[in-house]
Phi, psi and omega in degrees: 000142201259117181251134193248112183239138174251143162205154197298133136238093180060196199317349207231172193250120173202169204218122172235169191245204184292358178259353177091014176282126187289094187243036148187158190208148208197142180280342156238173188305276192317333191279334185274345187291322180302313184285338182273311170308326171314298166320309187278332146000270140342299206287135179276339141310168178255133201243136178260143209206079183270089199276112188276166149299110206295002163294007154082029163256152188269140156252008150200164172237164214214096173274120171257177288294162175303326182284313187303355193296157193263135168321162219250167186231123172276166192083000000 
């Protein structure tokens, strides 16, 4: 599965993919977030969309499409 991280780089929000290539960018957290589910969207694989905190801890995860989401397990 193809993974997309939005994080803080200096003033701006942007979303790279595992080589740190930048494949979208926004002056705040929700526009790149908007623009990045947008990306994945696109994509005919299924995209993982891990959205940080600007302290660089992830505060969320995101699956495109929702069925590709991995089944949920207890405990």
């Amino acid at each position: 599965m193809k993974r997309l991280d939005v994080v803080q780089k200096g003033d701006e929000w942007v979303a790279q993919n595992a080589s740190k290539q930048v494949v979208a960018r926004a002056p705040t957290k929700a526009e790149a977030v908007k623009k990045t589910a947008g990306v994945a969207r696109a994509d005919p694989q299924p995209v993982s969309v891990k959205i940080h905190k600007a302290n660089g801890r992830i505060q969320e995860e995101r699956t495109y499409p929702s069925s590709a989401d991995p089944s949920r397990s207890k405990g």
